[in-house]
Backbone as a printed PyTorch tensor [residue, N CA C, xyz], in Angstrom:
tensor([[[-77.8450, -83.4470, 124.5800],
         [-76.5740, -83.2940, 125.2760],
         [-75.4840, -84.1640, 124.6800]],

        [[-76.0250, -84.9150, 123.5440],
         [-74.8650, -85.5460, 122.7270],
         [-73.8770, -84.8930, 122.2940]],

        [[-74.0740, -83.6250, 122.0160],
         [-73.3100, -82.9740, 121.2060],
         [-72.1710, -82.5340, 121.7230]],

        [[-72.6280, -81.5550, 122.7470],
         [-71.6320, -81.3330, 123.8050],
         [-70.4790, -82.2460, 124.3370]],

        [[-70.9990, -83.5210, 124.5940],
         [-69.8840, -84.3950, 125.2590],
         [-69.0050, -84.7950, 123.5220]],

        [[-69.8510, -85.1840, 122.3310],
         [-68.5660, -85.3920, 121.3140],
         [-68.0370, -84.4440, 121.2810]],

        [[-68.4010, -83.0340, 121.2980],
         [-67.3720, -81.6100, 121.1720],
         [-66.2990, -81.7790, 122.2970]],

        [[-66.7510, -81.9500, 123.5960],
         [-65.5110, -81.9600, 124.7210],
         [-64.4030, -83.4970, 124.2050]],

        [[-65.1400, -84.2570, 123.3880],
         [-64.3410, -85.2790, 123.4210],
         [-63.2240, -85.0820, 121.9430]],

        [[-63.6910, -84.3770, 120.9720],
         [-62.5760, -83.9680, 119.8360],
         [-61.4080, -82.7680, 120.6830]],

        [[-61.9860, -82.2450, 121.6890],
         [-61.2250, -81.1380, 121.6500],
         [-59.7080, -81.6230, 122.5980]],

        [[-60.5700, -82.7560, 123.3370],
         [-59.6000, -83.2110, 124.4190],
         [-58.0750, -83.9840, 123.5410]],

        [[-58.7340, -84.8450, 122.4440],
         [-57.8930, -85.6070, 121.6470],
         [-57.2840, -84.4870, 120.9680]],

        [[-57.9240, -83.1240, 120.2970],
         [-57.0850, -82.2380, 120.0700],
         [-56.2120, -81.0620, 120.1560]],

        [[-56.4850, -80.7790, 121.9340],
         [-55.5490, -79.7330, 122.2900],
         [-54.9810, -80.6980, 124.0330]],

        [[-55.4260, -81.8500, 123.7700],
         [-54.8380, -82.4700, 125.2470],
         [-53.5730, -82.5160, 125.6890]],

        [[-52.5800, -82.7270, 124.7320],
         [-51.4730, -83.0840, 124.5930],
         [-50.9660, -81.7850, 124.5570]],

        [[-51.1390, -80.8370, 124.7370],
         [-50.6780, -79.0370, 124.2090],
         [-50.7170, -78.5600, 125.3790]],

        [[-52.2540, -78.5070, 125.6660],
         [-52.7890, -77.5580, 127.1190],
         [-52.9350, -78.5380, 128.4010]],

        [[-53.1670, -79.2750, 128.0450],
         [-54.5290, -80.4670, 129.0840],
         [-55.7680, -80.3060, 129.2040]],

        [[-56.0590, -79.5170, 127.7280],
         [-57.3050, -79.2020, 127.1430],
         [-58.4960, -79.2690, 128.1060]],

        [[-58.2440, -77.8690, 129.0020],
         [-58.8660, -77.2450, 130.0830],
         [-60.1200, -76.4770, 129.9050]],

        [[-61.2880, -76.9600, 129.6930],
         [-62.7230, -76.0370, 128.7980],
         [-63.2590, -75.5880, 130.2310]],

        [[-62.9370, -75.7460, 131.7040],
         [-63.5970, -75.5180, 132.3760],
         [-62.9410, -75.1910, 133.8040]],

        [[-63.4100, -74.0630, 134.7000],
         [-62.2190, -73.6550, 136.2230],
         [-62.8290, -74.7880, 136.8840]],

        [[-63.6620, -75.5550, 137.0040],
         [-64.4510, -76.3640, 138.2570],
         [-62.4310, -77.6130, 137.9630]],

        [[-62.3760, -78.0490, 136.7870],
         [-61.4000, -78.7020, 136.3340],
         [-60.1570, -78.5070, 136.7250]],

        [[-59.7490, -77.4510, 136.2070],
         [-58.2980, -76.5020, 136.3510],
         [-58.2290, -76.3950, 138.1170]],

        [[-58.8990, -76.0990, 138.8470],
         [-58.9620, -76.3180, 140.1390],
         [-58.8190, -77.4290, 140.7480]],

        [[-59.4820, -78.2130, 140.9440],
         [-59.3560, -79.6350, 140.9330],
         [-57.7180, -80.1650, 140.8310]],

        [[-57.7780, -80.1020, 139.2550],
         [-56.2130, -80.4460, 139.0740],
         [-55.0090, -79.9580, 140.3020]],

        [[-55.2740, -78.5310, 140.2930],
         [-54.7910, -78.2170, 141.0420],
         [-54.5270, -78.4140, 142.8920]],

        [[-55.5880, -78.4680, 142.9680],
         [-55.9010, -79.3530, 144.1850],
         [-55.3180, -80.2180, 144.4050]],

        [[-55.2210, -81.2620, 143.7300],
         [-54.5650, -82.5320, 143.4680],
         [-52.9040, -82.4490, 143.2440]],

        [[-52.7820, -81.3960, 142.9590],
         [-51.2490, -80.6970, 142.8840],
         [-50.5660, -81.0300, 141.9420]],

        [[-51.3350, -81.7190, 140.5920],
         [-50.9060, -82.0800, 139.3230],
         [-50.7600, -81.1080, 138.2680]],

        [[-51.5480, -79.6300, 139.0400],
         [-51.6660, -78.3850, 138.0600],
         [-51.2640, -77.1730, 138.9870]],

        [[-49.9160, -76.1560, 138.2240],
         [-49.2990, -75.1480, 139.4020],
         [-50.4610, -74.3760, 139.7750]],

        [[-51.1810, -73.7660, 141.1220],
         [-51.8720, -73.0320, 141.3650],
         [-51.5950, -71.8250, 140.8090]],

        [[-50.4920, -71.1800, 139.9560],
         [-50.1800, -69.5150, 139.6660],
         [-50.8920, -69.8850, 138.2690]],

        [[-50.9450, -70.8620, 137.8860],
         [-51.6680, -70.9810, 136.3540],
         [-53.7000, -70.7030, 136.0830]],

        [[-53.9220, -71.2760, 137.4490],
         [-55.3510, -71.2820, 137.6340],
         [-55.5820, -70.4420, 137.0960]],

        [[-55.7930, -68.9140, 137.5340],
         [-56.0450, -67.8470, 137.3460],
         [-56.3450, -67.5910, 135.7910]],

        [[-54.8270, -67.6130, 135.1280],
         [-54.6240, -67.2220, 133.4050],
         [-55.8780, -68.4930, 132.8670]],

        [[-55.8940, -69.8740, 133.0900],
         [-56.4390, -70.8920, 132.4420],
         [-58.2050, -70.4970, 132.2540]],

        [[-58.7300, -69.4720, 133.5310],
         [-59.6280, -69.0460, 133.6180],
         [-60.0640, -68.2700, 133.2280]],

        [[-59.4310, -67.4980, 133.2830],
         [-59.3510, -65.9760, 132.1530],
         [-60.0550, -66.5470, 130.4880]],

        [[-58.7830, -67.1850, 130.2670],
         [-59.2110, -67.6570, 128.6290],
         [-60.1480, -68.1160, 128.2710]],

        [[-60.4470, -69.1470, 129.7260],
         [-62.4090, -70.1060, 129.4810],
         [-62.7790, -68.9700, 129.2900]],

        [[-63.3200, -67.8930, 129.7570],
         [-64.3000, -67.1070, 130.6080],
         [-64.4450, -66.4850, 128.7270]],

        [[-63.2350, -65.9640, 128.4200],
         [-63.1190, -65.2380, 127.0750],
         [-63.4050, -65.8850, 125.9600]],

        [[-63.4000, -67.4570, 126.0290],
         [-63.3380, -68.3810, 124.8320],
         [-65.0240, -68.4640, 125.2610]],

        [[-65.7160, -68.4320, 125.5720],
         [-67.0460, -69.2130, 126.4830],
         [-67.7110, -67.7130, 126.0680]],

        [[-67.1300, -66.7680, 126.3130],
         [-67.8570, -65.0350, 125.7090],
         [-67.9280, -65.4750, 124.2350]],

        [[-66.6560, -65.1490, 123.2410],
         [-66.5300, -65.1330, 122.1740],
         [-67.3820, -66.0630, 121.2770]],

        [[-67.2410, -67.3490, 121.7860],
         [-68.3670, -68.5230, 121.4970],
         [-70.0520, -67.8690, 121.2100]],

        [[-70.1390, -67.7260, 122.6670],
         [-71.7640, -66.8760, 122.6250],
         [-72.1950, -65.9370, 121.6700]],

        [[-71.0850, -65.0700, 121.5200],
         [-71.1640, -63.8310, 120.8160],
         [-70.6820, -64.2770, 119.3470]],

        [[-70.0620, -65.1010, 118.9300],
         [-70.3990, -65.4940, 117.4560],
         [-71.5890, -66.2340, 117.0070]],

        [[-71.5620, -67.2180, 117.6950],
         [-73.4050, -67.8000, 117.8460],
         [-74.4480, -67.1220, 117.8270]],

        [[-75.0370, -66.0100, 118.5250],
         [-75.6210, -65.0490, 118.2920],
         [-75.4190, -63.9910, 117.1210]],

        [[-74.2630, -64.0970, 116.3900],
         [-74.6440, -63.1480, 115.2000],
         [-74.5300, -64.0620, 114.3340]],

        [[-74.1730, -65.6450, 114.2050],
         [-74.7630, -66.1680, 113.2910],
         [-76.0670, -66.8080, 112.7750]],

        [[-76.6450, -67.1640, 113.8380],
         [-78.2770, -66.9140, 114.1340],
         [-79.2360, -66.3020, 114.5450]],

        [[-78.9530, -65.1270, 114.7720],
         [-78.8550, -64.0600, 115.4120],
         [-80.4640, -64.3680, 116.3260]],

        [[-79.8380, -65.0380, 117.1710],
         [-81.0930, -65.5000, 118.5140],
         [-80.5430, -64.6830, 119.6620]],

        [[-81.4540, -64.7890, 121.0310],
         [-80.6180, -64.4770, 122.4490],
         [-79.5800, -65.1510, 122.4760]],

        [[-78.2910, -64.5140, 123.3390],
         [-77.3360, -65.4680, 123.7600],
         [-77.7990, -66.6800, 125.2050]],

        [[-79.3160, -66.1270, 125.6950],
         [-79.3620, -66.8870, 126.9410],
         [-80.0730, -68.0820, 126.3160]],

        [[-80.4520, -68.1140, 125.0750],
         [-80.9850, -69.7660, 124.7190],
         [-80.1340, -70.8310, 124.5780]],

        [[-78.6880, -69.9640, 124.9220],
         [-77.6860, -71.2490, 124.6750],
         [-76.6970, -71.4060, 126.5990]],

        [[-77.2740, -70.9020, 127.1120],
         [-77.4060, -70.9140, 128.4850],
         [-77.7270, -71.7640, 129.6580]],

        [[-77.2550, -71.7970, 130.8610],
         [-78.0150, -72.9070, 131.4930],
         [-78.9900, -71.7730, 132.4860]],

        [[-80.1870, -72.2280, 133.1190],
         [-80.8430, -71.9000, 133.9220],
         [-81.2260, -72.9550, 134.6130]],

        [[-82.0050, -72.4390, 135.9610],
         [-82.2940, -73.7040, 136.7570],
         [-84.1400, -73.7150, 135.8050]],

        [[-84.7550, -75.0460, 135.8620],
         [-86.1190, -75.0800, 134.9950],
         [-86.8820, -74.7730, 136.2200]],

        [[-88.2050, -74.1180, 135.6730],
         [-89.4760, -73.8360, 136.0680],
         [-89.8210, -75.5490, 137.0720]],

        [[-90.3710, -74.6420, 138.0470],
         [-90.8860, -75.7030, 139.4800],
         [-89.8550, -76.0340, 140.0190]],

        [[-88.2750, -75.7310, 140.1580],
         [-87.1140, -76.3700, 140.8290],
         [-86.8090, -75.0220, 141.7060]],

        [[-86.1170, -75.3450, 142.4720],
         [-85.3750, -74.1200, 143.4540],
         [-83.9390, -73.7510, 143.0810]],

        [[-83.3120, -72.5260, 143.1140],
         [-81.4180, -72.5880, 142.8770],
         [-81.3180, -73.6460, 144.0140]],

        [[-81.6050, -74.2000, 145.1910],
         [-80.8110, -74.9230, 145.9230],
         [-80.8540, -76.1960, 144.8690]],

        [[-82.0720, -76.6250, 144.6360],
         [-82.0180, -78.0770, 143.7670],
         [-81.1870, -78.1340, 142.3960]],

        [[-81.0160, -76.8210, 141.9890],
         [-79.8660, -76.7960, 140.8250],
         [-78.3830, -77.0570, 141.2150]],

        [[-78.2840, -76.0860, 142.2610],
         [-77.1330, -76.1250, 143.2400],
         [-76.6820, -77.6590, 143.1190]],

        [[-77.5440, -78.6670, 143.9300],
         [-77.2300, -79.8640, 144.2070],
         [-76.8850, -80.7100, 143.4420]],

        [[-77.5650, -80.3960, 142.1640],
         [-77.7520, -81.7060, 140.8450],
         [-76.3100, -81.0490, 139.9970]],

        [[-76.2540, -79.3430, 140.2390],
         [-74.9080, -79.1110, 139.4360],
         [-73.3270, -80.0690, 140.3690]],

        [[-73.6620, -79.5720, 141.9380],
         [-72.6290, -80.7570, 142.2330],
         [-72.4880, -81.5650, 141.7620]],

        [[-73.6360, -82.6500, 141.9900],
         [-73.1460, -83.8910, 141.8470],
         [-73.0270, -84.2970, 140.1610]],

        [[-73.2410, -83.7690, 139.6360],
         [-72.8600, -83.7550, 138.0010],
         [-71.5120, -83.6470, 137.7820]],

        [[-70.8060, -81.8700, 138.3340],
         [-69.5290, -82.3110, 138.3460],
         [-68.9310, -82.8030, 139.3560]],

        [[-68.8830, -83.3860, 140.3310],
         [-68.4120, -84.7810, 140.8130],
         [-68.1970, -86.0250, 140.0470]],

        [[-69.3540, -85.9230, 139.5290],
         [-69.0740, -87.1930, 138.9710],
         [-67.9790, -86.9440, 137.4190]],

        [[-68.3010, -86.0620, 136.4040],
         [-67.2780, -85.9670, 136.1220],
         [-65.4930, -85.4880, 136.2960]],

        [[-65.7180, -84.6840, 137.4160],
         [-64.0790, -84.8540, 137.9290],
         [-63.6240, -85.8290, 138.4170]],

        [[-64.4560, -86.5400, 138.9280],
         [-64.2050, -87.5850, 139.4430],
         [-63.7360, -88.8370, 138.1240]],

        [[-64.0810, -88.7670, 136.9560],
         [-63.9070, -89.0610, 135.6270],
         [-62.8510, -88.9690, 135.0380]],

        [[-62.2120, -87.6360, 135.2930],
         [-61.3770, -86.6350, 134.8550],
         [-59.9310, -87.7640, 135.6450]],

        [[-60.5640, -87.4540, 137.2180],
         [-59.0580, -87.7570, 137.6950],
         [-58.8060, -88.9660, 137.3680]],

        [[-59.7430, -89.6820, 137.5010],
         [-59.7410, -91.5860, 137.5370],
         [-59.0510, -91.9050, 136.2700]],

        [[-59.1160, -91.2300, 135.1660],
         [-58.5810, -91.4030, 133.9300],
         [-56.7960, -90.5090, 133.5600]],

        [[-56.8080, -89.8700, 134.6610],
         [-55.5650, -89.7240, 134.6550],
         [-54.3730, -89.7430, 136.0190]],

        [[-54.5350, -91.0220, 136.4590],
         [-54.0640, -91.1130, 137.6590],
         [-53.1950, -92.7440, 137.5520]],

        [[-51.9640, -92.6320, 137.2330],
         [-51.1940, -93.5380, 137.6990],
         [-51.3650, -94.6180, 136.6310]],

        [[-51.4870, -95.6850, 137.0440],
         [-52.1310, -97.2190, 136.6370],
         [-53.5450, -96.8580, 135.9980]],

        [[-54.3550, -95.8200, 136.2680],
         [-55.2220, -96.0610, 135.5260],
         [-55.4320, -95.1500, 134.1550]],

        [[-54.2660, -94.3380, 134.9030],
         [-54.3710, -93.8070, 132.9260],
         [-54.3780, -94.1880, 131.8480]],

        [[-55.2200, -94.1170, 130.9200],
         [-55.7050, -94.8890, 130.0700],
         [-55.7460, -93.8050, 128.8770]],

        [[-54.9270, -93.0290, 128.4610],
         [-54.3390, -92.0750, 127.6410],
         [-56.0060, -91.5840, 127.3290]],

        [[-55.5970, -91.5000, 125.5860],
         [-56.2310, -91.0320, 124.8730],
         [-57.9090, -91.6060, 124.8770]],

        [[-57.8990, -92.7850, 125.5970],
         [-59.0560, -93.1100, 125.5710],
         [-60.0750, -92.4600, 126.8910]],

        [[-59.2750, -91.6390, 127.5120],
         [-59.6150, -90.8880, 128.1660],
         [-60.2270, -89.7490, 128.0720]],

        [[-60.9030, -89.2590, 126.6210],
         [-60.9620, -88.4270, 125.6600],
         [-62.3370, -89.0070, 125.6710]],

        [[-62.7850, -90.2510, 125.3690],
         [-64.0800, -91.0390, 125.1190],
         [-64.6310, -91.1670, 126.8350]],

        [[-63.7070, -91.6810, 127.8990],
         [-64.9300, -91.8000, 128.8860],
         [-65.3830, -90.0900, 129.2080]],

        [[-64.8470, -89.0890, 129.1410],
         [-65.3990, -87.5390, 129.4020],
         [-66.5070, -87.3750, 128.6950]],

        [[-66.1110, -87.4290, 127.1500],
         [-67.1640, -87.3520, 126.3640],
         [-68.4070, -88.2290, 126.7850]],

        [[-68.2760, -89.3610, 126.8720],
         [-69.6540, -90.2920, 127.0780],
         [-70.2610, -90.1170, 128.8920]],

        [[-69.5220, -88.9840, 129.4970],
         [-70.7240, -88.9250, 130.8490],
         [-70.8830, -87.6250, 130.6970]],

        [[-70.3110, -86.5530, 129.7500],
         [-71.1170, -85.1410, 129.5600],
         [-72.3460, -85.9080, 129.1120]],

        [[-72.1310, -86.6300, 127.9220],
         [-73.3750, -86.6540, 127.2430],
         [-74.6030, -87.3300, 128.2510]],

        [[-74.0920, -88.9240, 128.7920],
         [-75.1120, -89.5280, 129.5380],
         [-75.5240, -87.9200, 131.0350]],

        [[-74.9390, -87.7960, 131.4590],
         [-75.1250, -86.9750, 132.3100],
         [-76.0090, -85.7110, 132.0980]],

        [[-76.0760, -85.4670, 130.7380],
         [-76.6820, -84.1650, 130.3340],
         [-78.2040, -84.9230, 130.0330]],

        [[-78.4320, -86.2860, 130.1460],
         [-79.7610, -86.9460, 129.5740],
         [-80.5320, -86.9550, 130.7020]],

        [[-80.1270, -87.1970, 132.2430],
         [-80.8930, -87.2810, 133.0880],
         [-80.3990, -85.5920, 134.0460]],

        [[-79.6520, -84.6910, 134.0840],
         [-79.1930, -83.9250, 134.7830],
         [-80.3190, -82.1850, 134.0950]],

        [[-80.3980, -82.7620, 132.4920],
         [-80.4160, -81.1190, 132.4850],
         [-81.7410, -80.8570, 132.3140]],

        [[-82.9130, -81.4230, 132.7800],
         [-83.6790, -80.9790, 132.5170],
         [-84.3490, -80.3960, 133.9010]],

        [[-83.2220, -80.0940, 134.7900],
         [-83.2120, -79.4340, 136.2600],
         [-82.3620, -78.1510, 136.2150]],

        [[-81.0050, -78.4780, 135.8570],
         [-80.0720, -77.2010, 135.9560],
         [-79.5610, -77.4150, 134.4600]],

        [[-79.4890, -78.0400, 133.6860],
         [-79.4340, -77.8770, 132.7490],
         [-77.7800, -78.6640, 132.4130]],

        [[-77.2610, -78.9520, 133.4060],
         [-76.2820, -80.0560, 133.1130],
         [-74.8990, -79.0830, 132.6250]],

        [[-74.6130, -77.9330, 132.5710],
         [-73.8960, -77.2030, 132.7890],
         [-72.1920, -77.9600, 133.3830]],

        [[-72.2820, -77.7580, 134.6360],
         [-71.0010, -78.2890, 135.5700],
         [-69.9560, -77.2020, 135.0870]],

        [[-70.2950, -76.3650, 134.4000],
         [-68.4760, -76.0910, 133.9660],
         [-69.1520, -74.1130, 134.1490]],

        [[-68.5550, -73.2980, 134.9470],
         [-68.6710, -71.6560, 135.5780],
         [-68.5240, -71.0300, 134.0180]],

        [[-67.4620, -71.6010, 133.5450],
         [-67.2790, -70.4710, 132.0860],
         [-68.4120, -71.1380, 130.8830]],

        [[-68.7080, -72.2870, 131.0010],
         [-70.2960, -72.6880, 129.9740],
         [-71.6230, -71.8130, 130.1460]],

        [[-71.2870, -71.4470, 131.3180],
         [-72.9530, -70.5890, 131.6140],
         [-72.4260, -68.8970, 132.0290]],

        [[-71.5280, -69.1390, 132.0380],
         [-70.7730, -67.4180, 132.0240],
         [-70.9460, -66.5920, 130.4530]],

        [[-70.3080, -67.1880, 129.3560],
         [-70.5010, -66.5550, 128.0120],
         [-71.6030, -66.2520, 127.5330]],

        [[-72.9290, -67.0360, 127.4320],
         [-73.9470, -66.6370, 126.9870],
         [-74.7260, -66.0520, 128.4510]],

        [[-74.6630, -65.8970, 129.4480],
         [-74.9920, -65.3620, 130.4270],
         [-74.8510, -63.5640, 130.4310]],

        [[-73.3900, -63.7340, 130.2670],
         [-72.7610, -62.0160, 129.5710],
         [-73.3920, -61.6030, 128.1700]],

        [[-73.2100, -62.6010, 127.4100],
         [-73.9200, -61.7620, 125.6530],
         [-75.4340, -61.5350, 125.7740]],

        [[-76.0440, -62.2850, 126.8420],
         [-77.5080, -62.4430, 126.8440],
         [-77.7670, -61.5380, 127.7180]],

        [[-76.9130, -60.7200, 128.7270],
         [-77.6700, -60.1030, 129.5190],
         [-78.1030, -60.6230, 131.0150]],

        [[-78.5520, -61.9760, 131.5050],
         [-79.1700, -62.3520, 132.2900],
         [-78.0050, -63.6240, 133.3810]],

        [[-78.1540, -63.0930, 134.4300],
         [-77.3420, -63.9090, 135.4030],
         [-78.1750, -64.9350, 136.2610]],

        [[-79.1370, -65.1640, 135.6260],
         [-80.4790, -65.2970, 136.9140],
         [-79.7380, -66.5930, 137.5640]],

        [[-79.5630, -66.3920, 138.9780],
         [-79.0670, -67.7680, 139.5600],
         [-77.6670, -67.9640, 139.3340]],

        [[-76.7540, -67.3290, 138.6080],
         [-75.4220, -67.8510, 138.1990],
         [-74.6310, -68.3600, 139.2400]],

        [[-75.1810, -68.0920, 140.6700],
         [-74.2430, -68.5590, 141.4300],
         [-74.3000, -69.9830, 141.9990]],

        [[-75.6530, -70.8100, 140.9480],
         [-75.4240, -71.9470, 140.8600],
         [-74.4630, -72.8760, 140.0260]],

        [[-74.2550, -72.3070, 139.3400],
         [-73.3700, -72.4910, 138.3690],
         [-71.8970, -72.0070, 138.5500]],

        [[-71.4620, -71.8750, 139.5530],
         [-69.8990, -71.0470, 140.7670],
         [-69.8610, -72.1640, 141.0020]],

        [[-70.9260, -71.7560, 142.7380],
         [-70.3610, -72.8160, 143.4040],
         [-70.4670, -74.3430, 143.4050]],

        [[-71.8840, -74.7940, 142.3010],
         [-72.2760, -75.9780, 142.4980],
         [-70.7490, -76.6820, 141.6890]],

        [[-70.1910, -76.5410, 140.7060],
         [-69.0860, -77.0300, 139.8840],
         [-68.2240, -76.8280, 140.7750]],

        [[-67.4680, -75.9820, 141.3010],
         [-66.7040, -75.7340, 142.4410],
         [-66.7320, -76.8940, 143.4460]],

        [[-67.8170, -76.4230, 144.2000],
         [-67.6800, -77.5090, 145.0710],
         [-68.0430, -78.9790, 145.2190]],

        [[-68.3210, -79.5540, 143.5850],
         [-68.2660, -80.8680, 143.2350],
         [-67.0310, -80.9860, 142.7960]],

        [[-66.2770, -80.4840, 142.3150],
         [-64.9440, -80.8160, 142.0550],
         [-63.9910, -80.8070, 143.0940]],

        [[-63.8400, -80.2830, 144.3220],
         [-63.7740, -80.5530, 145.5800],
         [-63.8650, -81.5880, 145.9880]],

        [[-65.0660, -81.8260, 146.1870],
         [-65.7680, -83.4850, 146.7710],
         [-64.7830, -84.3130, 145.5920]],

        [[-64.8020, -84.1330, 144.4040],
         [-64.0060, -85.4210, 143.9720],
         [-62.6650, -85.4330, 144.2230]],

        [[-61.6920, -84.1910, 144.4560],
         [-60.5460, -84.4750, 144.6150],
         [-60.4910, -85.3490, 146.2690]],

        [[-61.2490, -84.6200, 147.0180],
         [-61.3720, -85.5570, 148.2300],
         [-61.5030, -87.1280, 148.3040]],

        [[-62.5300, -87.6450, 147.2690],
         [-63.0310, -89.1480, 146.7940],
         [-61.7970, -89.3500, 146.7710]],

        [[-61.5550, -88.5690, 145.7930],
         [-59.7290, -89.5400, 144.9540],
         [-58.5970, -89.8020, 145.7670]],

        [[-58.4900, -88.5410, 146.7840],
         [-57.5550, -88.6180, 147.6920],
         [-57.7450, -90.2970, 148.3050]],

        [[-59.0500, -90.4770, 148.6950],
         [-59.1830, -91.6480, 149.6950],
         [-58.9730, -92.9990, 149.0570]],

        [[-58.9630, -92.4790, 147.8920],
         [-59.4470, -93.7540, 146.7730],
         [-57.8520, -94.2850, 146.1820]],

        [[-57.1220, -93.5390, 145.8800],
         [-55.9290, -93.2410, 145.1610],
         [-54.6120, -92.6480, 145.4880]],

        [[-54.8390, -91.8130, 147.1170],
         [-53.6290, -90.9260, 147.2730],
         [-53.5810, -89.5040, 146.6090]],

        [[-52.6670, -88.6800, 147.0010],
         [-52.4010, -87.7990, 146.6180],
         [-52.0190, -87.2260, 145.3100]],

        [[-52.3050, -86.8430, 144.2900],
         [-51.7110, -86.5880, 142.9310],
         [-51.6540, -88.0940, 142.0270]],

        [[-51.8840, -87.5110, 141.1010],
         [-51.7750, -88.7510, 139.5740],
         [-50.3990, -88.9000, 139.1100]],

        [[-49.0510, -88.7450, 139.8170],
         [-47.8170, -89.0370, 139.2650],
         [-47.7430, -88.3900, 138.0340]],

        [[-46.7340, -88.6430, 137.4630],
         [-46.3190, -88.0020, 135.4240],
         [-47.4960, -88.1480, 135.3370]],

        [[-48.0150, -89.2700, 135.0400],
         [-48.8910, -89.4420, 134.0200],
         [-50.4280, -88.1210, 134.2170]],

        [[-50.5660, -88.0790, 136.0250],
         [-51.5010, -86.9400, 136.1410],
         [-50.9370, -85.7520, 135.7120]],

        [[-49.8980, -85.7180, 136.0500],
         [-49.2890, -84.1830, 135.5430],
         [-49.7330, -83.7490, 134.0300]],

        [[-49.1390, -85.0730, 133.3180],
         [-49.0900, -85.3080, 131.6460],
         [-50.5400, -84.4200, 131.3110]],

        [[-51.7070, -85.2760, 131.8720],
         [-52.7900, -84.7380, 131.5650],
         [-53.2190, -83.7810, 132.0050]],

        [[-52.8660, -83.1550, 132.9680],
         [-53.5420, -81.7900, 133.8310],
         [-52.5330, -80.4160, 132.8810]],

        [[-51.3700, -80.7580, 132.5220],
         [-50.7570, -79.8560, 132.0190],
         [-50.3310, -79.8790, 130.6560]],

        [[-50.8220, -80.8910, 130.2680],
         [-49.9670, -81.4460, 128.5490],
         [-48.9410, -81.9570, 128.9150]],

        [[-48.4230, -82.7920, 128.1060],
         [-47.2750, -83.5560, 128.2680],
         [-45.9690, -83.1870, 127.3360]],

        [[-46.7630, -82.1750, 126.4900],
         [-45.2490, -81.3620, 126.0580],
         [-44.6580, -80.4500, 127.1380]],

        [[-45.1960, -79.4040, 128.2050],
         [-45.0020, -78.8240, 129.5630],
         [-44.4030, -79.7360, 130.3070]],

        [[-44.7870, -81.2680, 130.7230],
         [-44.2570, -81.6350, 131.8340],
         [-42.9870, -82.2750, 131.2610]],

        [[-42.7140, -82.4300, 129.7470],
         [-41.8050, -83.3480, 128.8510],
         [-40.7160, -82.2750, 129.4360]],

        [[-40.8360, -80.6860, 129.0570],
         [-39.5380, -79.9510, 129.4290],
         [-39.5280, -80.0070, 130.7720]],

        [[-40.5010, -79.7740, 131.6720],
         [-40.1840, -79.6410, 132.8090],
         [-39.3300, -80.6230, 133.6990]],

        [[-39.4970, -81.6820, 132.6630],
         [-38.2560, -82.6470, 133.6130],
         [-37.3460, -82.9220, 133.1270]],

        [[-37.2360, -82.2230, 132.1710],
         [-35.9080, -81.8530, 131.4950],
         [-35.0140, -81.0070, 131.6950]],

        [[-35.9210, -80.6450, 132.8120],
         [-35.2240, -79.2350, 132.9940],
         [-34.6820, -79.1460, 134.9890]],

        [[-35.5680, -80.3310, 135.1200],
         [-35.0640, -80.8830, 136.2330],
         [-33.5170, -82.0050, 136.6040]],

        [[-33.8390, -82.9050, 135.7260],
         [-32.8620, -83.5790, 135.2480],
         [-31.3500, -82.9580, 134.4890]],

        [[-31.8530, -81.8030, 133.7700],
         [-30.3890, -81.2190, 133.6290],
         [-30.4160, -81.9250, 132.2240]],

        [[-31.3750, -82.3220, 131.5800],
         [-31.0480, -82.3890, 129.6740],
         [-31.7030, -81.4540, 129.0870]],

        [[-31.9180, -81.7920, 127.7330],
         [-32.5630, -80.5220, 126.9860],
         [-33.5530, -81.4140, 125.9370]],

        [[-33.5470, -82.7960, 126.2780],
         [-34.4480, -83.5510, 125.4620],
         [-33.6070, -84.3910, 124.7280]],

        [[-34.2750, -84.8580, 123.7830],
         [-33.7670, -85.9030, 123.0410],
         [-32.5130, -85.5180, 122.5640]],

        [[-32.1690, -84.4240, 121.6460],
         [-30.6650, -84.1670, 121.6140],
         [-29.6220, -84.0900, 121.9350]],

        [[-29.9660, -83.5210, 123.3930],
         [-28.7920, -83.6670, 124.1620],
         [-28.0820, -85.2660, 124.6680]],

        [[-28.8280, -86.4540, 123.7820],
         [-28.0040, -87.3610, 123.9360],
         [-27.5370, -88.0090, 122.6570]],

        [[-27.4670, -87.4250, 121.9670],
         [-27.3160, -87.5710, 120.0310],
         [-25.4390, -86.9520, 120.3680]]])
C-alpha cells in the first residue's frame, strides 16, 4: 500500500493547486459539507473520478492483460460486508479527517500537506487492507469493479467512505468550527479558482489591475 499513498501524494503536489486534486467523492463531499467546496460541483468532480478510475482499469488490463478485479478492493475471505463496512469507515475518517486538519486555517500547512495524505494511505493500507482492502475512496473500487465485471459487496465501498467522511466533517466541526477559511477553500478548490473568485468579489481582475 506504499505505492498508492506516494501516487496520491505526487498527484496532490501536482494537480493541487489547479483542481484541489480531488481522486475521490467520499472527499469532494466532505469538502463540501464543510462548505469549502460549491455543492453544484460535486456531481461533475464525480463523474470524472468514476471515468478516470474506469479508464485507469481498462488500460491496466490491456497492458497486462490480467482481470480488472485483481486491481480491486473486496471484502477478504472469513470477514462479513458489515466488518468491511466498518474498517472502510473508519479508514476514511481517519483520512478526511487528515484531509481537513491539513487544510483548515492555522493549520494549513500547504504543500506539506501532500506528505501527511500520502503517509496514512500508505500506513493505513498496512493494517486496514487485509479486511476490506483499504480502498476508502467509491471511484478506486468502481473502475476495476466495471472492467472486471464483478460488484460483489460494492456497497461497502459507497457507503463505508461516505459515511466516514461525514463522521469527520462532524469531528472537525467540534474540533475547529465551521469551514477552513481561504486557506480551506484554497485547498478544496485550487487556489487559482478561489484567487479569481475573490477577485471577482472584490471588484479587481488580479494583479494588473493595479499596475
Amino acid at each position: 500500500m506504499v505505492a498508492p499513498g506516494l501516487m496520491v501524494l505526487g498527484i496532490i503536489m501536482f494537480m493541487g493547486k489547479v483542481s484541489g486534486a480531488h481522486l475521490n467523492p467520499a472527499v469532494s463531499i466532505a469538502f463540501a459539507l464543510r462548505r469549502d467546496f460549491p455543492y453544484a460541483r460535486v456531481p461533475g468532480y464525480t463523474i470524472v473520478q468514476l471515468v478516470g478510475t474506469s479508464l485507469a482499469a481498462l488500460v491496466l488490463h490491456a497492458v497486462i492483460d490480467v482481470s480488472a478485479v485483481h486491481g480491486s478492493n473486496y471484502v477478504a475471505s472469513g470477514y462479513s460486508a458489515g466488518s468491511g463496512f466498518w474498517m472502510e469507515l473508519l479508514l476514511t475518517f481517519g483520512l478526511v479527517s487528515v484531509i481537513l486538519g491539513t487544510a483548515s486555517g492555522a493549520q494549513n500547512i500547504g504543500i506539506i500537506a501532500a506528505l501527511a495524505v500520502g503517509a496514512y494511505i500508505a500506513l493505513a493500507g498496512l493494517w486496514g487492507s487485509p479486511i476490506s482492502g483499504a480502498s476508502m475512496n467509491p471511484a478506486r473500487t468502481f473502475g476495476p469493479d466495471l472492467i472486471g465485471g464483478k460488484f460483489t459487496d460494492y456497497w461497502v465501498y459507497i457507503a463505508g467512505p461516505i459515511a466516514g467522511a461525514a463522521v469527520a466533517v462532524a469531528v472537525a466541526f467540534v474540533l475547529r468550527g465551521p469551514g477552513g477559511g481561504m486557506s480551506g477553500s484554497a485547498a478544496a478548490q485550487g487556489a487559482l479558482y478561489t484567487e479569481a473568485t475573490r477577485h471577482e468579489h472584490d471588484g479587481t481582475t488580479g494583479p494588473s489591475s493595479r499596475d
